[in-house]
C-alpha positions, 0 to 999 in steps of 0.5 A, a space after each residue: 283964553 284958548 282960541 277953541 272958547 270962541 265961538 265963530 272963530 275965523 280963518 284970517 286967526 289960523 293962518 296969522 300963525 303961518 304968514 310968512 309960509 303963506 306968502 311963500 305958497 303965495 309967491 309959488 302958487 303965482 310962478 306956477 301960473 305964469 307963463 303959457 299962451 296969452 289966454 292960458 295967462 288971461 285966465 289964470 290972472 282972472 282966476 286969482 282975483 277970484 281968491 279963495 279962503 286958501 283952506 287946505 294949503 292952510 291946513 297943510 302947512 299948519 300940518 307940516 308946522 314945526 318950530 323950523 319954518 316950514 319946508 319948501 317941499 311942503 310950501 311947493 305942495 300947498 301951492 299944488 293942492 291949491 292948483 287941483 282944487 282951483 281945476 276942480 272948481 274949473 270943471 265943476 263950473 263947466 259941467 253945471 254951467 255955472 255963471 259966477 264963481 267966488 263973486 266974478 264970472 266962471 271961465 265958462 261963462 267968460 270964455 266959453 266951454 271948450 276953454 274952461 275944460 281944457 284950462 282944468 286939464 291945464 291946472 291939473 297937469 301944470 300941478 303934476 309937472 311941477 311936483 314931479 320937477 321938485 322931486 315930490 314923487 309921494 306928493 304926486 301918487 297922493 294928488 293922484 289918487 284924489 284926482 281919481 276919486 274926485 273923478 268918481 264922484 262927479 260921475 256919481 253925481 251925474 248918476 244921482 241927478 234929480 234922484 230923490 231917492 238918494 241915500 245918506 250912504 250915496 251923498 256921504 260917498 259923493 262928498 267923500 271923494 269930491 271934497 274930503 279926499 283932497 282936503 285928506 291928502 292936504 293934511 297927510 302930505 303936511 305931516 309927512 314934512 314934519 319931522 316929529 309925525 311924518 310916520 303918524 300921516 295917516 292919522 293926520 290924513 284921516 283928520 282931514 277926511 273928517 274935516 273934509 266930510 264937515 266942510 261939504 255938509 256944513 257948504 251944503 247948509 249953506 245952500 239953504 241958509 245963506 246969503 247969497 252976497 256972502 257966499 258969491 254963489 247963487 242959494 239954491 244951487 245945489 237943487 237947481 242943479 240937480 243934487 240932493 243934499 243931506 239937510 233934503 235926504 234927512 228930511 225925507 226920512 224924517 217926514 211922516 209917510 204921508 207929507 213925504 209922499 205928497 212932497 215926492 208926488 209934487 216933485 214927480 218927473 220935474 225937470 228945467 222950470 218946473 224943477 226950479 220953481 219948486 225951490 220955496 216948497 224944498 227949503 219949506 219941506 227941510 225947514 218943517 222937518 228939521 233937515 239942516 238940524 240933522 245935517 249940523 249935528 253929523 257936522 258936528 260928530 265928524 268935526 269931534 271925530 277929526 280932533 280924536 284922530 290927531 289928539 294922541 299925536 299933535 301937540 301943544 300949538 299944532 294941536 290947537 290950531 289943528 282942533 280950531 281949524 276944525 272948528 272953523 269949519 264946522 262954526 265957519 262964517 261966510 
């Protein structure tokens, strides 16, 4: 049986596949955190406890996967990825004060504000320094380039806080720039050490965005349905902190006028507590108007997508496994 016939497929199946590459990226992405002060070192050993799923270094190393193993080059650049994701996150946590990340306290809640900003800034430039040392020039304008429109979007949200007038086109930019664009660059620096489709790495990079775009949808469903011991963050986030996501915007419009208006006059001027205390009513309102039901079948469209993208390209097992990432992500369990 195809590992695309089963439903709910996990990640841990992928990257099976790319273990001896995945301990590789391991053993790079722990050289290029060592070192530094005692509490650039205290934090960084705090922040791999915290370990993610390791999703797009998996993505890209299954894009650079040939029969060869795969190249240091691309080993160093997961490693790197990785490191601008985990600074993402850093900043991230710092500017919503989040207190819990990946079930453990955030660096700003254990060490203070002015340690977090200045460790994201840290992760970022040790990525940089480390690629410009391998030679990895393409790898570092592309890193670059998603550092800057990650950077757009986080001031987007900032501009979009509380807004609930906020448009399905807005929030599809936002999570574009925030969370497909490195997830995007991922997958077009693995290809580019693939011998046999390094000259189609934009398609590969377009898979990514796809993907990346069905990740953030699918993350912010979460957000309404999850559990809260399994995801290792607060549900109910995305709203206490201000950001309006697809399931709310597609209920919005989905609403007839005049429960949409009464929703809207309910959440009128709100802010602090008795924003927060309007959660039950949000996730009510979504669920009377099917707003995660909209959000899961764009998911699903970008998920269809992101296949068509590297269909006439990748071949026999990259293909698969390319194709059954994206749909982990769309099925992804957490």
């Amino acid at each position: 049986m195809s590992i695309l016939d089963r439903e709910r497929i996990r990640l841990r199946t992928l990257q099976k596949i790319i273990d001896p590459d995945l301990a590789r990226f391991e053993a790079e992405l722990a050289r290029i955190m060592a070192g530094g002060s005692p509490l650039a070192r205290e934090i960084c050993d705090h922040l791999q406890q915290g370990k993610s799923k390791r999703f797009r270094p998996t993505l890209l190393l299954l894009a650079a996967k040939d029969e060869a193993p795969v190249d240091q080059g691309a080993v160093v650049a997961a490693a790197c990825v990785e490191l601008v994701h985990t600074a993402t996150l850093v900043h991230d946590d710092f500017i919503d004060g989040a207190v819990v990340r990946r079930g453990l306290p955030s660096v700003n809640h254990a060490w203070g504000g002015a340690a977090a900003l200045i460790m994201g800034d840290y992760l970022y430039a040790k990525a940089i320094d480390d690629l410009c040392g391998h030679g990895l020039h393409d790898a570092v304008g592309a890193l670059a380039r998603s550092t800057v429109a990650m950077s757009q979007a986080e001031i987007m949200q900032v501009e979009l806080r509380y807004s609930l007038a906020t448009t399905e086109e807005q929030y599809l930019q936002v999570i574009e720039r925030k969370t497909a664009s490195l997830i995007a660059t991922a997958c077009e620096l693995g290809a580019s050490f693939h011998p046999r489709v390094r000259t189609e790495r934009a398609a590969f990079g377009e898979f990514g965005r796809k993907v990346g775009l069905v990740f953030q949808i699918t993350d912010d469903i979460f957000d309404y349905l999850g559990d809260e011991r399994r995801l290792g963050k607060p549900t109910g986030q995305d709203w206490e902190e201000g950001r309006v996501t697809l399931p709310l915007i597609a209920a919005l419009r989905q609403a007839p006028a005049a429960e949409r208006a009464a929703f809207l006059d309910a959440c009128s001027d709100r802010r602090g507590e008795p924003w927060l205390a309007l959660w039950p009513q949000v996730k009510a309102f979504v669920a009377a108007h099917d707003g995660v039901g909209y959000a899961r079948a764009l998911a699903r469209r970008f998920g269809d997508e992101a296949k068509a993208e590297i269909a006439p390209i990748a071949r026999g097992a990259q293909r698969e496994l390319l194709e059954t990432a994206a749909e982990y992500v769309i099925h992804r369990l957490n």
